[in-house]
Backbone as JSON, one array per atom type, in Angstrom:
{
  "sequence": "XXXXXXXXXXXXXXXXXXXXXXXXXXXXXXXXXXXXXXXXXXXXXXXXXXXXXXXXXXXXXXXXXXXXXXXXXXXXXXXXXXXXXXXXXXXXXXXXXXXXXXXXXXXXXXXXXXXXXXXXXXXXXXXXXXXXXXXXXXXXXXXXXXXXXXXXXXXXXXXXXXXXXXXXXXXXXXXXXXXXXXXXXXXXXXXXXXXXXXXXXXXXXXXXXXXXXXXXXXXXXXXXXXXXXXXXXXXXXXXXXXXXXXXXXXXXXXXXXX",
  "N": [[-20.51, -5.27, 24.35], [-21.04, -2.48, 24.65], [-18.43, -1.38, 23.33], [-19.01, -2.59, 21.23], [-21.79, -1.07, 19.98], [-20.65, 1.26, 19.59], [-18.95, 1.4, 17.9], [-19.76, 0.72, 15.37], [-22.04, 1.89, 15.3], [-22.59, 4.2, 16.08], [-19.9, 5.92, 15.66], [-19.86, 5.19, 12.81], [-21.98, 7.29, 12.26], [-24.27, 6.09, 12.49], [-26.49, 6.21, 14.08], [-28.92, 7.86, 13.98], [-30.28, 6.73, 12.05], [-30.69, 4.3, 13.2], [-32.27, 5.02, 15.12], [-34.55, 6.06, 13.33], [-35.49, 3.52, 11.98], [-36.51, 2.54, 14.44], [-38.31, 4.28, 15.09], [-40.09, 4.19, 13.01], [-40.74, 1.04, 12.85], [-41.92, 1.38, 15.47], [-44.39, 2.88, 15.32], [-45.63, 2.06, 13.29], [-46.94, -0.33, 13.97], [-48.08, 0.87, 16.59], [-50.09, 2.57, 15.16], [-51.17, 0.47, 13.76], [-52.21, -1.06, 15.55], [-54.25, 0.4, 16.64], [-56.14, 1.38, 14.78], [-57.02, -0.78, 14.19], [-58.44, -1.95, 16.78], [-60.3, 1.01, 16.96], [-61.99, -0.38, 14.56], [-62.79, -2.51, 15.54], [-64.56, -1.18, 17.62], [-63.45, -0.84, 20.02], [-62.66, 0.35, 23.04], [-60.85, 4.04, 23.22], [-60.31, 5.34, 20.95], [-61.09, 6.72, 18.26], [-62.58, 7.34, 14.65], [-60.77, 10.42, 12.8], [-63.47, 12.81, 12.49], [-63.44, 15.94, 11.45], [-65.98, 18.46, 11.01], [-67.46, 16.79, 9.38], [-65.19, 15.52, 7.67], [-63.16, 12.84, 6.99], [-60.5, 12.68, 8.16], [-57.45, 11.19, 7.33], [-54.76, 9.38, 8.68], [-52.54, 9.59, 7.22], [-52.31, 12.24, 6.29], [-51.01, 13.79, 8.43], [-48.98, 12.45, 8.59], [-47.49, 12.97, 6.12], [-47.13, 16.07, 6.85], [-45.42, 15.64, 8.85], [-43.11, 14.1, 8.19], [-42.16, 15.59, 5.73], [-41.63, 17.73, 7.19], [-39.54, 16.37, 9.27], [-37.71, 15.33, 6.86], [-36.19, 17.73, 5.78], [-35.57, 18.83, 8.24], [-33.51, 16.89, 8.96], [-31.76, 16.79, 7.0], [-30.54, 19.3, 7.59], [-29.16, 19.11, 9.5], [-27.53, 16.89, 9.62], [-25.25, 14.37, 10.27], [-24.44, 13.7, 12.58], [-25.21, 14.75, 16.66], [-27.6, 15.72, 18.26], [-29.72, 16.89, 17.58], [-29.97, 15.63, 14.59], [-30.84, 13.18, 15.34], [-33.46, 13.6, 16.77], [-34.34, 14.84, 14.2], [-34.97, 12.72, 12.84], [-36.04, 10.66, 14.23], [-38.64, 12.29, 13.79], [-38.81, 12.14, 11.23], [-38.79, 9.61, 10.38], [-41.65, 8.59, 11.95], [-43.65, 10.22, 10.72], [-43.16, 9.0, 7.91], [-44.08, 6.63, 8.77], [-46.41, 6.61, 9.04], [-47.26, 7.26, 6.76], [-46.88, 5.13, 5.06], [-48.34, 3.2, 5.86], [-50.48, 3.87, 5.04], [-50.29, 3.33, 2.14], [-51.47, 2.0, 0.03], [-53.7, 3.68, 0.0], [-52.9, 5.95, -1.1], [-52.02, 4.55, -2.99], [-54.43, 3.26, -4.86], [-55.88, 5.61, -4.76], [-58.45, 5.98, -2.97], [-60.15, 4.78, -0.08], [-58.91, 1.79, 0.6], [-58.22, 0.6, 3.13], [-58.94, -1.39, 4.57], [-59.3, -4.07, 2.6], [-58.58, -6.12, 0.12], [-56.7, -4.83, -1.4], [-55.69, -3.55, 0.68], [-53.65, -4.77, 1.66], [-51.72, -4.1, 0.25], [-50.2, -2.06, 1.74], [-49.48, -2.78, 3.97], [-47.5, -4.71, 2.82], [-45.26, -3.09, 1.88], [-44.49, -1.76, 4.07], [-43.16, -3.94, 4.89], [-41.21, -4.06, 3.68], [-39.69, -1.46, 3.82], [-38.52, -1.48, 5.79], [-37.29, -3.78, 6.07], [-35.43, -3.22, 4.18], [-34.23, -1.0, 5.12], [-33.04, -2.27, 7.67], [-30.96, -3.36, 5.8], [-28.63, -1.27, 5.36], [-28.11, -0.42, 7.76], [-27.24, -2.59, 8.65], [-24.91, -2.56, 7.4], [-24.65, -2.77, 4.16], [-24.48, -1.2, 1.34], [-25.77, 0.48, -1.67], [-26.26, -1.63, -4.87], [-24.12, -2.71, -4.6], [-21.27, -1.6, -3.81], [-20.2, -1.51, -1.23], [-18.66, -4.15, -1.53], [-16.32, -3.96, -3.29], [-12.59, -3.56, -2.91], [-10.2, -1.75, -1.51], [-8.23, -1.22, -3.38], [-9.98, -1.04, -5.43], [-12.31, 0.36, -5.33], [-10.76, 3.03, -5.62], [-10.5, 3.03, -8.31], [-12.14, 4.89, -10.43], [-12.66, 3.14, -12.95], [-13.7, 0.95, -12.38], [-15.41, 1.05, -10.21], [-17.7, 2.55, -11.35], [-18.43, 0.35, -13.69], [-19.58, -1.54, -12.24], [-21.57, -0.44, -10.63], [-22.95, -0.33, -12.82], [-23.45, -2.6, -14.08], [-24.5, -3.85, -11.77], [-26.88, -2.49, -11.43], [-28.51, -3.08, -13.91], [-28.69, -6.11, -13.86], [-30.92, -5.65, -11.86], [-32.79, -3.85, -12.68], [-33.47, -6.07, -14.45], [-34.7, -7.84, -13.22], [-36.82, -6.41, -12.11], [-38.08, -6.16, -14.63], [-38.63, -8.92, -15.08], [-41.14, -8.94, -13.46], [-40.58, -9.45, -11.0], [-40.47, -7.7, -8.49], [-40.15, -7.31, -5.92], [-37.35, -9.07, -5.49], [-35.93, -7.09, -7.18], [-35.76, -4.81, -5.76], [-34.36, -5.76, -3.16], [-32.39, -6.48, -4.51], [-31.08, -3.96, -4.91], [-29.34, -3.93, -3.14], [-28.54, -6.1, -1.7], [-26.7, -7.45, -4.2], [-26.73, -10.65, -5.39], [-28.78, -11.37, -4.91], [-30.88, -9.72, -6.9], [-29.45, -10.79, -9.19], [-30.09, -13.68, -9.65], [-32.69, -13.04, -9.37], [-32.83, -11.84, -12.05], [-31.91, -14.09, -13.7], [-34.02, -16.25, -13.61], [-36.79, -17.79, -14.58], [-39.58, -15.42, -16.11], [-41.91, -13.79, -14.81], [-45.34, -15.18, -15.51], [-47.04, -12.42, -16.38], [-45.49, -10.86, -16.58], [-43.5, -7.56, -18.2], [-41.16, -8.56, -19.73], [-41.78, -11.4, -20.32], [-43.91, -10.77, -21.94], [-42.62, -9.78, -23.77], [-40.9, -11.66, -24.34], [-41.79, -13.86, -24.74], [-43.26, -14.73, -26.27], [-43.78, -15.92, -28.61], [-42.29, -18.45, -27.9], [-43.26, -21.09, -26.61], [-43.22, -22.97, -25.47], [-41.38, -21.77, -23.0], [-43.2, -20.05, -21.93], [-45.33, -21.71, -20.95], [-43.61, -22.9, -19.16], [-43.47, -20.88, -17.12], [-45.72, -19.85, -16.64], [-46.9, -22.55, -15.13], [-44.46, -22.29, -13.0], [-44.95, -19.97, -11.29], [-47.47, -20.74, -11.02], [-47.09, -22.8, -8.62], [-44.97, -21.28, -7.33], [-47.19, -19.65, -6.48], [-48.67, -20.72, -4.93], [-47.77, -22.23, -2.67], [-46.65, -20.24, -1.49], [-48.7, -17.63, -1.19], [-50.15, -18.26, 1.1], [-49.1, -18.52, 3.4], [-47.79, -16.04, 3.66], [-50.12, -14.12, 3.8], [-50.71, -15.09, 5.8], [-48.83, -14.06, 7.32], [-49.54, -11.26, 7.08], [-52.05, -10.77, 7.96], [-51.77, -11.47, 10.58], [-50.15, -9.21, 11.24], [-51.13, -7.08, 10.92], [-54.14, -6.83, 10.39], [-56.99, -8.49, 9.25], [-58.49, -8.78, 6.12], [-61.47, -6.8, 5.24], [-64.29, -9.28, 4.42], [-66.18, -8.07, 2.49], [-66.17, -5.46, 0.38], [-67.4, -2.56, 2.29], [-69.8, 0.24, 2.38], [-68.95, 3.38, 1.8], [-67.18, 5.23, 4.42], [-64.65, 3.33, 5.86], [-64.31, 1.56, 9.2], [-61.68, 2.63, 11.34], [-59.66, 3.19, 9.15], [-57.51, 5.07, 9.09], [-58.51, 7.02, 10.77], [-56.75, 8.01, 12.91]],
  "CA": [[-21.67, -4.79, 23.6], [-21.02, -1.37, 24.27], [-17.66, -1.18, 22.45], [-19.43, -2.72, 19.36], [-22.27, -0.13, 19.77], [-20.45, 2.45, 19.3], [-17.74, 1.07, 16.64], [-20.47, 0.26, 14.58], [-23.28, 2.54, 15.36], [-22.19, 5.74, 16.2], [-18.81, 6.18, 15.25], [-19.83, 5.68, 11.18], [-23.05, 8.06, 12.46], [-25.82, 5.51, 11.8], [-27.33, 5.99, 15.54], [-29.98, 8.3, 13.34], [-30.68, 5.64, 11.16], [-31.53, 3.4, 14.23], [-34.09, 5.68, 15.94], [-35.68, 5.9, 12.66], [-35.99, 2.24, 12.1], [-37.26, 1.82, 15.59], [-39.46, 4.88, 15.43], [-40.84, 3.77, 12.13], [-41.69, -0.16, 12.71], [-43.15, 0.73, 16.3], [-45.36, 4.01, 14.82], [-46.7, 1.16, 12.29], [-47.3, -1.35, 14.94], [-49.22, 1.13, 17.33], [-51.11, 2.85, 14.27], [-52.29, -0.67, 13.47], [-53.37, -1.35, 16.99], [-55.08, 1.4, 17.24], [-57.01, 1.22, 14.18], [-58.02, -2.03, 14.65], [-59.51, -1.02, 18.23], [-61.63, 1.65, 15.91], [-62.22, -1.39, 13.48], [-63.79, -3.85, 16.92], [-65.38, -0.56, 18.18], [-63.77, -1.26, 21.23], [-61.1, 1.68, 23.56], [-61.63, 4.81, 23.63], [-60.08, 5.88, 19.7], [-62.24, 6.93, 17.31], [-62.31, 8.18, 13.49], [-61.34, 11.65, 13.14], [-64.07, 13.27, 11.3], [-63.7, 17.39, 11.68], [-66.3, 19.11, 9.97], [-67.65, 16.29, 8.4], [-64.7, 14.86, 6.66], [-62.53, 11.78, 7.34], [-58.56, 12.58, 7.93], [-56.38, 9.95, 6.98], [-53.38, 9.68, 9.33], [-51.51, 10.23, 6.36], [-52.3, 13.63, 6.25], [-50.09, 14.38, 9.84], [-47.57, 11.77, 8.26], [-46.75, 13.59, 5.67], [-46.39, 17.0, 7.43], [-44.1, 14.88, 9.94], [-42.38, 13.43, 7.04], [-41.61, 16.6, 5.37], [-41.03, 18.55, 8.79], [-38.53, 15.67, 10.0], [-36.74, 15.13, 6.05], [-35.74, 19.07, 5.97], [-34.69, 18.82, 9.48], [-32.63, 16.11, 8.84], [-30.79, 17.26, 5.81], [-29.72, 20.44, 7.65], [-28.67, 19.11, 10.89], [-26.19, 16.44, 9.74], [-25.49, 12.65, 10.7], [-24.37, 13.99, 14.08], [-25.7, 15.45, 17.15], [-28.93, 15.51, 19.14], [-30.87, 17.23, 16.96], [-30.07, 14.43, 13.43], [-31.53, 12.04, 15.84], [-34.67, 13.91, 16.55], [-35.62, 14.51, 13.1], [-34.78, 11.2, 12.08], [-37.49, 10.17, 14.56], [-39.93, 12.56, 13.59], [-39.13, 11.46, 9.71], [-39.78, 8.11, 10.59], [-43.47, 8.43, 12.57], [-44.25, 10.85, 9.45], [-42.83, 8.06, 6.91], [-44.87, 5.12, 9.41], [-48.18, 7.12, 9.12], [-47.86, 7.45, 5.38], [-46.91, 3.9, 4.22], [-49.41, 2.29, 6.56], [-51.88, 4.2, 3.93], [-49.68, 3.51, 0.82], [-52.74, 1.65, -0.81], [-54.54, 4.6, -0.5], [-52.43, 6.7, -2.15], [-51.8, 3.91, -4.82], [-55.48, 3.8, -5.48], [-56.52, 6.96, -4.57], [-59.57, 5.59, -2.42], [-59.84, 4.29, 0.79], [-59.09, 0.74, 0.62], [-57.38, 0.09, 4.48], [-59.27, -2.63, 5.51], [-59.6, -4.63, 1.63], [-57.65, -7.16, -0.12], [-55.99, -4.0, -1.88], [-54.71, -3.01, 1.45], [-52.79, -5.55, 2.09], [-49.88, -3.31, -0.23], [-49.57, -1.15, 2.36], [-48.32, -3.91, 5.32], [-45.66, -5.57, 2.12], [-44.46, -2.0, 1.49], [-43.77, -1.25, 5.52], [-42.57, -4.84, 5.93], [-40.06, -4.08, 2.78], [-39.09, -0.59, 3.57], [-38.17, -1.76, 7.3], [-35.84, -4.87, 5.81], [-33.99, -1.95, 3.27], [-33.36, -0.21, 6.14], [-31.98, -2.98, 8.44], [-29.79, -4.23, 5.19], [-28.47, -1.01, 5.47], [-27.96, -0.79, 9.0], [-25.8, -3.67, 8.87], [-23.53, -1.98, 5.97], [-24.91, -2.96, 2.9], [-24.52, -0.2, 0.21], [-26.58, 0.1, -2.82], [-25.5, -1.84, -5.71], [-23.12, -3.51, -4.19], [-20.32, -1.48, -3.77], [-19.27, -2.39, -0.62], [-18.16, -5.1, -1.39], [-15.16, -3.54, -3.92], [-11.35, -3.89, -1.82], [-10.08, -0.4, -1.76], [-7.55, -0.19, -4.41], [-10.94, -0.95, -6.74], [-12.8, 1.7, -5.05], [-9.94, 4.24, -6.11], [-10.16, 2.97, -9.21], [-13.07, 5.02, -11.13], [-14.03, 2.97, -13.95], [-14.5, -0.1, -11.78], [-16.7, 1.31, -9.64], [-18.84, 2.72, -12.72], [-18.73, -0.51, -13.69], [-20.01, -2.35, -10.57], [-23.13, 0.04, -10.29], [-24.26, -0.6, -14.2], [-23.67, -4.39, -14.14], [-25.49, -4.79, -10.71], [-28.19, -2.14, -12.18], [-29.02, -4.2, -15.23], [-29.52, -7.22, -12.76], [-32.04, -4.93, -10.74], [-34.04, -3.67, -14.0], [-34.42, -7.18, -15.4], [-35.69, -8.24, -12.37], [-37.84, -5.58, -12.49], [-38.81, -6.19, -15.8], [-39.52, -10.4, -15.09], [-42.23, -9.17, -12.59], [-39.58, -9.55, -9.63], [-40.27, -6.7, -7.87], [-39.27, -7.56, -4.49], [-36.23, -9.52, -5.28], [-35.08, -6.32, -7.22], [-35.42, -3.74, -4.59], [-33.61, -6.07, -2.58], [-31.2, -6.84, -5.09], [-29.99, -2.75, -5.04], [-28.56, -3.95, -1.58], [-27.39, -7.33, -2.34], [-26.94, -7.62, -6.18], [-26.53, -11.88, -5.47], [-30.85, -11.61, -5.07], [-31.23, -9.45, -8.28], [-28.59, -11.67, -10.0], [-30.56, -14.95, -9.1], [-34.21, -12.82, -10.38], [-32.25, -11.93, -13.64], [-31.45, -15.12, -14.25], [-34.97, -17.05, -13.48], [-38.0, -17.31, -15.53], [-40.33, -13.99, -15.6], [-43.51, -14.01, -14.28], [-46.4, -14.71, -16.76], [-47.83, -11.45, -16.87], [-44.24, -9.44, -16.83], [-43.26, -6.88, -19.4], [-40.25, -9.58, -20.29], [-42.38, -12.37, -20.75], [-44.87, -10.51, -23.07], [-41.78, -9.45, -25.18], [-39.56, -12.26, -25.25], [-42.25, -15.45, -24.44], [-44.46, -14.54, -26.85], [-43.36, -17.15, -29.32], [-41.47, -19.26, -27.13], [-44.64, -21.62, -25.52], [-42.14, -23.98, -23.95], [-40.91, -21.01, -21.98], [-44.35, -19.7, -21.39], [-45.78, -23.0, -20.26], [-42.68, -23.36, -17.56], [-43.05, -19.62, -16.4], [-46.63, -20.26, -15.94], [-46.31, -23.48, -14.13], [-43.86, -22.17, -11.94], [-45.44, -19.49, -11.28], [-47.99, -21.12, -10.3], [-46.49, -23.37, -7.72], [-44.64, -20.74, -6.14], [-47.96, -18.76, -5.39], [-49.85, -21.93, -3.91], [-46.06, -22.37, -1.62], [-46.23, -18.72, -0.61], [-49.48, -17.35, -0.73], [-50.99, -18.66, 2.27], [-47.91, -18.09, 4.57], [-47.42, -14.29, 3.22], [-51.67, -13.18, 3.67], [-51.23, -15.15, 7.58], [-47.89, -12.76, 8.5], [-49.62, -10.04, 7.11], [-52.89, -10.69, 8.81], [-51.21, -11.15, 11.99], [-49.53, -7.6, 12.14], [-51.75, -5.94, 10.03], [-55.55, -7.14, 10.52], [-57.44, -9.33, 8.27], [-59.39, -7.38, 5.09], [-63.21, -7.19, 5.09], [-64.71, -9.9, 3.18], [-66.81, -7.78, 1.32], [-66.28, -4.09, 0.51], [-67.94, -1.75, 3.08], [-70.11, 1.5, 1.68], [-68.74, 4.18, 2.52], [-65.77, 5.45, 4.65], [-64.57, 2.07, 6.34], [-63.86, 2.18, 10.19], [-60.57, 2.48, 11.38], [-59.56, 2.84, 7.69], [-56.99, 5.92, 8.57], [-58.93, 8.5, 10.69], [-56.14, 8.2, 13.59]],
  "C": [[-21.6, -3.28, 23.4], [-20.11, -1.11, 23.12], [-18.31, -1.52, 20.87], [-20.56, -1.49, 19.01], [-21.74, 1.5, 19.32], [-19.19, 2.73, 18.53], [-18.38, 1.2, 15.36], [-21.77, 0.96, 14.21], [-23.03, 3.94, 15.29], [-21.5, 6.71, 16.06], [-19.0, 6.29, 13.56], [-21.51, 6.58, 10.89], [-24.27, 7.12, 11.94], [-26.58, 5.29, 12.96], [-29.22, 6.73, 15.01], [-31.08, 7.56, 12.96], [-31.61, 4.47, 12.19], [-32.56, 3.7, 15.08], [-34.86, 5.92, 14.77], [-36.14, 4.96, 12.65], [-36.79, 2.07, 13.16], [-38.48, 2.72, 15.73], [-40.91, 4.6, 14.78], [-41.88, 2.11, 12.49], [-42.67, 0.37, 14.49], [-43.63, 1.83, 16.19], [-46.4, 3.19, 13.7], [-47.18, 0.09, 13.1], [-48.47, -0.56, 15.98], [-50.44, 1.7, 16.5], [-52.01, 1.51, 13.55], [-52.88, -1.18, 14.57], [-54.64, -0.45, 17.14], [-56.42, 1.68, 15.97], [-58.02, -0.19, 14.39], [-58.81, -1.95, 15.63], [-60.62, -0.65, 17.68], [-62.2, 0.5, 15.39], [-63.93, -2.26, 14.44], [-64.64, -2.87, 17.29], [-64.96, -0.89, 19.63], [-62.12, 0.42, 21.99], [-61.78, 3.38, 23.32], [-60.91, 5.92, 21.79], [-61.23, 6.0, 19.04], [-61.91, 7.65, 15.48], [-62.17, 9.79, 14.01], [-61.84, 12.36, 11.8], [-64.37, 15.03, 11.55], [-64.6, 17.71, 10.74], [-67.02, 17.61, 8.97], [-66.57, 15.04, 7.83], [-64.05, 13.86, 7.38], [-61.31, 12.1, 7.15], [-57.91, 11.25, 8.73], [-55.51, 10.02, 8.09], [-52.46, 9.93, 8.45], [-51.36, 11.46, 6.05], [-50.96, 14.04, 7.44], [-49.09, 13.61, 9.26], [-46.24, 12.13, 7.24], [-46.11, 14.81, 6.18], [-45.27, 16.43, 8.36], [-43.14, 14.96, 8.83], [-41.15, 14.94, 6.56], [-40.42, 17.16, 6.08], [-39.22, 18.04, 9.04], [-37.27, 15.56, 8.5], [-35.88, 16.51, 6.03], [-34.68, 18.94, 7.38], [-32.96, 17.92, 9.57], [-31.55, 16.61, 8.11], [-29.93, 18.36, 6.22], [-29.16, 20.17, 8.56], [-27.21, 18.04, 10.35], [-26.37, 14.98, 9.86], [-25.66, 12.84, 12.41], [-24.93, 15.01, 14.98], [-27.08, 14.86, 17.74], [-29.91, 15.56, 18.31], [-30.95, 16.14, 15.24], [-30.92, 13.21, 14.65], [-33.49, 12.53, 16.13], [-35.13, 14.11, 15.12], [-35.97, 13.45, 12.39], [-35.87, 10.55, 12.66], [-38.88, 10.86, 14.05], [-40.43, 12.51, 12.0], [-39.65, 10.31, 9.84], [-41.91, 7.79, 10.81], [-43.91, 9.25, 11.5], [-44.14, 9.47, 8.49], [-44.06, 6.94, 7.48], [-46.34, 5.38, 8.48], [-48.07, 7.01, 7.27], [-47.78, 6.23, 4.9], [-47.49, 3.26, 5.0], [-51.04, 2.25, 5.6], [-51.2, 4.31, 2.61], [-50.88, 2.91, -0.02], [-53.42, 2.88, -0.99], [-54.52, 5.29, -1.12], [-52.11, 6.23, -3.74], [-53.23, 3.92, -5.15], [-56.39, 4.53, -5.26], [-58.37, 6.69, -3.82], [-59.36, 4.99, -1.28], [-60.5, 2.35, 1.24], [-58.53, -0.11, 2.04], [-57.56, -1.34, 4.54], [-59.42, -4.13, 4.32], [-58.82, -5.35, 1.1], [-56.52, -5.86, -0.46], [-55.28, -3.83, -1.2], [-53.72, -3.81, 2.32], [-50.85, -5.08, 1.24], [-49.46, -2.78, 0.87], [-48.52, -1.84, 3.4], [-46.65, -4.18, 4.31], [-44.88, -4.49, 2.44], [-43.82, -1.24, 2.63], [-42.9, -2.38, 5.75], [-40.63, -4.69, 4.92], [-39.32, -2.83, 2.98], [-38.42, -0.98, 5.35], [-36.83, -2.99, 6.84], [-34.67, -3.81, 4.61], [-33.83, -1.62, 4.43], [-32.51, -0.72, 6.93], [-30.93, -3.46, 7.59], [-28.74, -2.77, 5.6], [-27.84, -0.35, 6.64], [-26.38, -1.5, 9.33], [-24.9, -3.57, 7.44], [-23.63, -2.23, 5.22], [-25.44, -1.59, 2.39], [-25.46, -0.85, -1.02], [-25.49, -0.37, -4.08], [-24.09, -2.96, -5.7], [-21.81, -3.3, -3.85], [-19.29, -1.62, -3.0], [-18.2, -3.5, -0.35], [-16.38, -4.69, -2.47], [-14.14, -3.43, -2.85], [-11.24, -1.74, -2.57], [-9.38, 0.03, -2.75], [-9.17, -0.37, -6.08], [-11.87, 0.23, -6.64], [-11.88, 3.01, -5.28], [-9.92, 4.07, -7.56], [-12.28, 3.49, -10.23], [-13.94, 4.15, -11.9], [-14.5, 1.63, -13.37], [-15.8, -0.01, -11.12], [-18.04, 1.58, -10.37], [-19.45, 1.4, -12.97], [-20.03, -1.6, -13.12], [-21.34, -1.6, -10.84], [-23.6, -0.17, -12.05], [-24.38, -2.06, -14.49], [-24.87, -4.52, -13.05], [-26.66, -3.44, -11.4], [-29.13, -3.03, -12.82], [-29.44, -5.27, -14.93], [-31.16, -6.47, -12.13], [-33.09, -5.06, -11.51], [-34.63, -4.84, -14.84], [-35.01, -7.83, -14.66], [-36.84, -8.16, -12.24], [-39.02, -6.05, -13.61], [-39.52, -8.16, -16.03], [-40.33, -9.8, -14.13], [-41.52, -9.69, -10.97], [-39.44, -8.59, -8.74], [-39.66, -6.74, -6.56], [-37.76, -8.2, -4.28], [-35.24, -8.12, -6.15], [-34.93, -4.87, -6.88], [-34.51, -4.5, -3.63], [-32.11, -6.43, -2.84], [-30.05, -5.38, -5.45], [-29.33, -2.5, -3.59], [-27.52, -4.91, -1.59], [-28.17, -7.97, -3.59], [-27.19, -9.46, -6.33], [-28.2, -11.88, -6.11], [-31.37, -11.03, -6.58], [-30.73, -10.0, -9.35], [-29.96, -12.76, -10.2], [-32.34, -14.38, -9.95], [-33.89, -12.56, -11.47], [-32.68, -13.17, -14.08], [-32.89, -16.6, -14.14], [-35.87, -16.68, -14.14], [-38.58, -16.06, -15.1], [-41.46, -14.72, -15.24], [-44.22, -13.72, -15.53], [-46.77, -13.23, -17.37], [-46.77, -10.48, -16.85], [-44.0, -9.1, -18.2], [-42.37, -8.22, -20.5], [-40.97, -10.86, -21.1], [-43.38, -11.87, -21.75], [-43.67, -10.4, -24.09], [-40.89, -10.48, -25.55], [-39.78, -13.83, -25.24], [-43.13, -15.71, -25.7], [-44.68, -15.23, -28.52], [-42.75, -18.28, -28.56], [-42.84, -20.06, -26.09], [-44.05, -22.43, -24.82], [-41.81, -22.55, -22.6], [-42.42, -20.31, -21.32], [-45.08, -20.75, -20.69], [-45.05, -22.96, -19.11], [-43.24, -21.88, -16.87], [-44.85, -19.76, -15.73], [-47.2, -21.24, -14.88], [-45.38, -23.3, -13.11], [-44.51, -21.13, -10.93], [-46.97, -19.64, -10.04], [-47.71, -22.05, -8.81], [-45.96, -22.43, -6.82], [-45.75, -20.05, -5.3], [-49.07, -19.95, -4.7], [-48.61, -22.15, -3.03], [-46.64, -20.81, -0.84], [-47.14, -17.94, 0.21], [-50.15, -17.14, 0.53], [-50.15, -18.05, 2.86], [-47.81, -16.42, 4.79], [-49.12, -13.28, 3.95], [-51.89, -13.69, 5.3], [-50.64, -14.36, 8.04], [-48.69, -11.59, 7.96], [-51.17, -9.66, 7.81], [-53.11, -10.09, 10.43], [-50.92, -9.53, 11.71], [-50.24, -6.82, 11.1], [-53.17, -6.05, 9.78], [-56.02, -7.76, 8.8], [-57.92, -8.25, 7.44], [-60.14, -7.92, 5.44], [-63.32, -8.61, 3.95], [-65.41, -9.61, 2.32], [-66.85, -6.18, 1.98], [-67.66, -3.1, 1.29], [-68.1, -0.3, 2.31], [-69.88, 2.62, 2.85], [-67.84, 4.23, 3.25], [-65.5, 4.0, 5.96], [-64.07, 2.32, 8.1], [-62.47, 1.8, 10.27], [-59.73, 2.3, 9.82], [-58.77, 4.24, 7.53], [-57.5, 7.37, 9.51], [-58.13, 8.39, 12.52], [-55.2, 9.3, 13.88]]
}
């Protein structure tokens, strides 16, 4: 175990990479304990309201964030100090995408159906990081043998083919299969190549005569979100607290002031 740890980890410098990951998912794991606590009214946390106002934890997440990306960039892969800022990028990065709803709609939606972006967008930036981890390059290039990687226009190649997979993914309303697909192109291949989602850019421009194809994309559509739905709103319950059932006036508890 050791020998692989350190064939694999530390030797192509991605030991960084692994105290972020770990600093990140458990800085989003105790910042959701600990709100929730606030939430029950129960421990000894509380909003913090200086002066009146309500600070976000995203406020300290970003200065982390910042603090720890700078740090990073100048120190290196290697060394003591790439590993510290890599942690203190991470618990900056945790604190801010725990409140990515808020920043997407500029209001404080923590505890609301809305804020259920913020859990996808930690549970998705935590699986990029482990694809990466375990040696998946963007695009796919890893996977090229080496005399293709010496060979310029292949490689060009390689990143605008698996692109063009990514963006039409994108563009059927596939968002998740084509962030995952600029890791492994197979997943953005596979959302290329499947109906769009009703309400995607694609499907307005290229269904919009075509009612056989709009009929299936809707019908499927539907099916997959009565399959998924449920399963997706219990894991994110679990590690990320239920939403209110009805919007709360005024600043919500535990809704960020950690």
């Amino acid at each position: 175990m050791g020998h692989w740890f350190q064939q694999n980890i530390v030797e192509p410098g991605k030991l960084p990479l692994l105290l972020a990951l770990s600093a990140f998912v458990l800085t989003f794991a105790i910042t959701r304990m600990i709100t929730r606590m606030i939430r029950a009214g129960k421990g000894p946390f509380r909003n913090f309201t200086p002066g009146g106002v309500h600070v976000h934890h995203v406020v300290p997440g970003v200065v982390l964030a910042v603090v720890g990306g700078f740090g990073a960039v100048a120190s290196g892969q290697h060394g003591a100090a790439a590993g510290v800022f890599a942690v203190v990028f991470a618990v900056g990065a945790g604190l801010v995408l725990d409140e990515f709803a808020l920043i997407l709609h500029l209001d404080d939606v923590y505890w609301t159906e809305e804020g259920r972006r913020s859990v996808e967008v930690v549970v998705l930036t935590a699986s990029l990081v482990l694809l990466v981890l375990a040696g998946f390059s963007p695009l796919g290039v890893d996977q090229l043998s080496g005399e293709q990687q010496q060979n310029r226009l292949g490689v060009v190649l390689t990143y605008v083919v698996n692109f063009a997979f990514v963006l039409i993914a994108l563009f059927k309303g596939k968002a998740r299969m084509a962030v995952i697909g600029t890791l492994i192109p197979f997943v953005a291949l596979i959302g290329a190549l499947r109906l769009a989602r009703p309400a995607s850019l694609w499907a307005r421009r290229f269904y919009r005569r075509r009612h056989r194809a709009r009929a299936r994309a809707v019908l499927r559509a539907y099916h997959h979100d009565v399959r998924w739905v449920g399963p997706r709103r219990r894991f994110q319950d679990l590690i990320g607290g239920a939403p209110d059932k009805t919007p709360l006036p005024g600043p919500r508890p535990g809704g960020g002031g950690t």
